[in-house]
C-alpha positions in Angstrom: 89.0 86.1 117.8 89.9 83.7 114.4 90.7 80.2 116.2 93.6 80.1 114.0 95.1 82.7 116.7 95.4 86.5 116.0 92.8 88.0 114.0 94.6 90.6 112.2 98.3 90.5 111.1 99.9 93.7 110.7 103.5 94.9 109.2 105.2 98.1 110.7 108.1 99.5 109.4 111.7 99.2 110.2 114.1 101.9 109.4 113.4 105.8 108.5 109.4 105.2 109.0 109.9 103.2 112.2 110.3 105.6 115.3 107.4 107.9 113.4 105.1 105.3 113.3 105.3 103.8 116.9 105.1 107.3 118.4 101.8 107.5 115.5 100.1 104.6 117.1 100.9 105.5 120.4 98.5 108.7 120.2 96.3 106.8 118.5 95.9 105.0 121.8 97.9 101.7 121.3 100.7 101.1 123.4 103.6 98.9 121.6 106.3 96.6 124.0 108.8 94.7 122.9 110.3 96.5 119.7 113.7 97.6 120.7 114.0 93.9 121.3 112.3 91.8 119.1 111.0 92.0 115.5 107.4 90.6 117.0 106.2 93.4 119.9 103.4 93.3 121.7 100.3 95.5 121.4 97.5 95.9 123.6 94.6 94.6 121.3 94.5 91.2 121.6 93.5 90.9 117.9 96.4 92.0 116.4 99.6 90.6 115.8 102.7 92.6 115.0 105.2 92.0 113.0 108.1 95.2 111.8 109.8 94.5 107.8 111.5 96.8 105.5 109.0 99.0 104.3 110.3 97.9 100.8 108.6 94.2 101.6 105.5 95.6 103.4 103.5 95.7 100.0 103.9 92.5 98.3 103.7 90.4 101.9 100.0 92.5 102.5 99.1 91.9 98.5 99.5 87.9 99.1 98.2 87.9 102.5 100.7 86.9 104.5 99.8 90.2 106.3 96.7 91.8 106.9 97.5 95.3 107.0 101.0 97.3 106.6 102.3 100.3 107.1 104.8 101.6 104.3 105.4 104.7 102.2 103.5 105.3 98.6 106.6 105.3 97.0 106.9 101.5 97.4 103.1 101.1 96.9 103.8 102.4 93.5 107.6 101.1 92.6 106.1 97.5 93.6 103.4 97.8 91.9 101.4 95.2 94.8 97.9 95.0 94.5 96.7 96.5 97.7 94.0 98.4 98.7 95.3 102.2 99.8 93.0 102.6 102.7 94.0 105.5 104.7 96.9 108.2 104.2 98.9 108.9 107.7 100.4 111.6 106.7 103.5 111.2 108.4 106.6 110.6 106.8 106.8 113.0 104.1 109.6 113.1 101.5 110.3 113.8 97.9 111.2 111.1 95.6 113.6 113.3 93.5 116.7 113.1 90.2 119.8 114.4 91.4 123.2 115.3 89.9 126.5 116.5 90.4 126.0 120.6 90.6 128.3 121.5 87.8 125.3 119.7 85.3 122.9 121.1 87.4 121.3 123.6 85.0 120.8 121.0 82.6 117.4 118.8 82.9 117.8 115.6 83.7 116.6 114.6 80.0 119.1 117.2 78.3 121.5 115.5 80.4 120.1 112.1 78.9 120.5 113.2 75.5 124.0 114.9 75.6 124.8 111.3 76.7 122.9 109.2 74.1 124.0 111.3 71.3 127.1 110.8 71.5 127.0 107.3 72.2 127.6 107.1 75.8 126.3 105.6 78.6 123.8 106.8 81.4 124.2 105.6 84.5 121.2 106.1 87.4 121.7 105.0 90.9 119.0 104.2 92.9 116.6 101.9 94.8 113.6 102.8 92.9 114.4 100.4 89.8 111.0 100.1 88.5 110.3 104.2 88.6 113.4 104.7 87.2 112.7 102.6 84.5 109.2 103.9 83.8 111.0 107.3 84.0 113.4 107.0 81.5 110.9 105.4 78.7 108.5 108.6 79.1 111.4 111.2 77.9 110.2 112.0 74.8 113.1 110.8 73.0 113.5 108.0 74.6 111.7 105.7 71.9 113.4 107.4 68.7 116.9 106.4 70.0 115.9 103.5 71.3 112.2 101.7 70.0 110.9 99.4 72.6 114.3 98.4 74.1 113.6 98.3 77.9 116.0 100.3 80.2 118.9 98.3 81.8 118.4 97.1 85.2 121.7 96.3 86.8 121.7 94.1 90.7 124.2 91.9 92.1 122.4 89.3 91.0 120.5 89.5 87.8 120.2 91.9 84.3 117.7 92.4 82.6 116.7 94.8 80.2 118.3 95.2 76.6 119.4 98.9 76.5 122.8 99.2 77.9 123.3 103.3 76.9 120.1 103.7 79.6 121.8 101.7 82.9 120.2 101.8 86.4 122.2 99.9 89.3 120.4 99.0 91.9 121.9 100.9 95.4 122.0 99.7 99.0 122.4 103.1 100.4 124.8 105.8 100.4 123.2 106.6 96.6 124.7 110.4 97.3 128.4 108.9 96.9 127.8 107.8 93.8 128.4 110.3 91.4 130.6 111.3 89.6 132.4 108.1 89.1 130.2 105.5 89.7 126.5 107.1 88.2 126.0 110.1 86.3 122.6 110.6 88.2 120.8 109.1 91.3 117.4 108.8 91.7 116.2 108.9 96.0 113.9 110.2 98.5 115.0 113.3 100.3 113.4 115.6 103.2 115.6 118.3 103.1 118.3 117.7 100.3 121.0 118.4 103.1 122.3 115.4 102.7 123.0 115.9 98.7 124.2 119.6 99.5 126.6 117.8 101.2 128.0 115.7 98.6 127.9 118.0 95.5 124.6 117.2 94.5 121.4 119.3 93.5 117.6 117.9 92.8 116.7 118.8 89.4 113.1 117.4 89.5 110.7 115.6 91.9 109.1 112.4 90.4 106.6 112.0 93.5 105.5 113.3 96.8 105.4 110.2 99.5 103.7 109.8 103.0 103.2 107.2 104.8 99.9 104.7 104.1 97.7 102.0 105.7 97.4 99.3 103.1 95.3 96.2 103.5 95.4 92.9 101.4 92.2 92.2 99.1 92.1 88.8 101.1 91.1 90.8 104.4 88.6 93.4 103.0 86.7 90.3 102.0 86.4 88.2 104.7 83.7 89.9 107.2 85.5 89.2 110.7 88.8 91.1 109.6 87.0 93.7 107.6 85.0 95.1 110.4 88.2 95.0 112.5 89.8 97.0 109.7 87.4 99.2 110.1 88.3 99.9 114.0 92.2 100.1 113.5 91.3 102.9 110.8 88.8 104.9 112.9 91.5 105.0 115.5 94.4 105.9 113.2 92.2 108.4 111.1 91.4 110.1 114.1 94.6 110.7 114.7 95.3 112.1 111.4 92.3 114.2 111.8 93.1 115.7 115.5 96.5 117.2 114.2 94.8 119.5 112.0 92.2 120.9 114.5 91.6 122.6 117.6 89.3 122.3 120.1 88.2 125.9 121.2 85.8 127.2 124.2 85.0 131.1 124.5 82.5 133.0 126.7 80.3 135.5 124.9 77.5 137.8 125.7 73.9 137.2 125.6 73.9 139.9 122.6 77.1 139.0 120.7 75.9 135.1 120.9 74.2 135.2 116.9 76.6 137.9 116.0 79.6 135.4 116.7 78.2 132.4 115.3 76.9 134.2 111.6 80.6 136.0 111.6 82.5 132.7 111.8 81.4 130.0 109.3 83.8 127.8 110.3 82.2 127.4 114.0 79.9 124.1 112.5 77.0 123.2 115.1 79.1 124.7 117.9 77.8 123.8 121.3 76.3 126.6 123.3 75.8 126.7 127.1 74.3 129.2 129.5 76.5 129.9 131.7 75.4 130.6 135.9 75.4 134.1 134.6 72.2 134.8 131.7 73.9 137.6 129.8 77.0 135.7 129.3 76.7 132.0 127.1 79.8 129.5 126.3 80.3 128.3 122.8 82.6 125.3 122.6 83.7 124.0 118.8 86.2 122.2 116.5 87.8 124.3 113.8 90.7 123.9 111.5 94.4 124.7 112.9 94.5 126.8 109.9 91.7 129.0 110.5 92.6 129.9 114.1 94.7 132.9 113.0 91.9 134.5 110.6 89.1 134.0 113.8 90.9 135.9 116.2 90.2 139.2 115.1 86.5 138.3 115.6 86.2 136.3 118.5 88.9 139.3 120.1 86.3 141.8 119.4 82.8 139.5 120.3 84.3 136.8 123.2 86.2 137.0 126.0 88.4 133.8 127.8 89.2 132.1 124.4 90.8 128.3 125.6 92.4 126.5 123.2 93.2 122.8 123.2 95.1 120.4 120.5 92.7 117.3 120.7 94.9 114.2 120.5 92.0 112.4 118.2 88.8 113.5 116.3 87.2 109.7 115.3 84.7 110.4 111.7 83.3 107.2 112.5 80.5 107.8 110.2 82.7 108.6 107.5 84.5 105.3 108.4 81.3 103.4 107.8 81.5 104.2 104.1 84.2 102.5 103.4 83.5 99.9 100.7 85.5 96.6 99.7 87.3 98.5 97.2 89.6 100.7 99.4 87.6 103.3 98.3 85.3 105.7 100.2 81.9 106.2 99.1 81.5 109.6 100.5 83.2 112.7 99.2 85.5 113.6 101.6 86.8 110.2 103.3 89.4 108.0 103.0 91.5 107.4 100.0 
């Protein structure tokens, strides 16, 4: 352990990420106390230290090292812009980063909508949290530049402007960005997982600007010094491996002595399954891990050349050697690792 006390500091999310990702680590085999009641729980890996932020902060506080590792979605990975390393996709968390508007415009795209505006001389308005995707958004519409030139997007908060191009406005919104149209946007910009929500208040999603999930990030700072690196490492075999076991299956059938090869050559997906002789020497057990996905297309087979299939949902599958490729870079030298 660092003698300067914990040896790895790392950021969980409050809010919409929060309950999703203590439940994560729990199957992952950490057990968190303390976070109903403080914002620094208590895990049981005495290298670690915990500490839950907005998953808004999570990126630039890992980029500067003032936390190790965090846990945030990629839509704030990418509207920050921090300088992290991307090491491992949880999976959890999904939602769509998406432009809504009132329904009676609905038909229009959102830049139509943006050009009925600017033609005539008026005034876009987009709510949303996502400032710097908005902006980037609006400067890609292909007419963007002829109305405008280089003139940035205005950015509107409480407490600073910027930006010279007042006819493309984006205010900043502290929630409740569904309320805002008609009267106080035109258009919102905001991460949905059903679009109940903006059914509910008039509003349809014309077009989805990203797909988000929740990621393990790590500062450059701690993928460079060896101690926290190889501890790195650990935390993401035991997180990967959860990721992994929700997409397999652990299955055990018996088979006869003559349908053994027959069952193994008809399903490709049974990779170095093991096989047992059973008390019995006509009768053999084959015991493997397949895909959740492929379960449906096997049974057909393993109906007609098994007998007693048992089926179990392994709580983690570790790739530990796949783990060991990971280089300095985030990046994973094999071709089908981490991120």
């Amino acid at each position: 352990m660092s003698s300067q006390g914990k040896l790895i500091k790392l950021a969980l999310p409050k809010g919409s990420l929060e309950k999703a990702t203590f439940s994560f680590f729990e199957r992952s085999g950490y057990k968190i106390r303390g976070q109903d009641r403080t914002y620094r729980p208590i895990i049981n890996d005495e290298d670690i230290e915990i500490k839950i932020l907005r998953p808004q902060e999570i990126p630039r506080f890992v980029e500067e090292g003032v936390q190790d590792l965090g846990i945030t979605g990629s839509d704030w990975i990418r509207e920050t812009k921090a300088g992290v390393s991307e090491v491992l996709d949880l999976e959890y968390g999904q939602v769509r980063l998406v432009m809504a508007v009132p329904k009676q415009i609905s038909k229009l795209s959102l830049a139509e909508i943006c050009e009925n505006h600017w033609r005539e001389g008026k005034k876009f308005r987009l709510a949303t949290e996502y400032l710097n995707i908005a902006s980037e958004y609006l400067t890609s519409l292909p007419f963007y530049r002829d109305y405008f030139g280089s003139k940035a997007p205005k950015q509107i908060t409480p407490w600073w402007t910027k930006g010279e191009n007042d006819l493309a406005s984006i205010y900043l919104s502290f929630g409740a960005t569904e309320a805002k149209p008609p009267e106080d946007a035109d258009a919102i910009m905001d991460v949905v997982e059903t679009g109940t929500t903006l059914e509910q208040n008039g509003l349809v999603p014309i077009e989805t600007l990203l797909k988000s999930t929740a990621r393990l990030i790590a500062s450059p700072s701690a993928l460079k010094d060896g101690e926290k690196r190889e501890k790195v490492l650990d935390i993401m075999s035991m997180l990967k491996g959860t990721v992994e076991g929700s997409k397999k299956l652990h299955i055990f059938v018996n088979v006869r002595k003559e349908n053994l090869q027959k069952l193994i050559d008809a399903l490709p997906a049974l990779k170095k399954p093991t096989v047992s002789e059973l008390s019995d020497k006509d009768w053999y057990s084959v015991n493997t891990i397949i895909d959740r996905d492929y379960l449906i297309k096997a049974i057909p087979k393993l109906r007609k050349l098994s007998q007693g299939l048992v089926v179990h949902e392994p709580r983690q599958i570790l790739p530990l050697e796949e783990i060991e490729t990971f280089d300095l870079n985030g990046k994973n030298k094999s071709a089908k690792g981490l991120p």
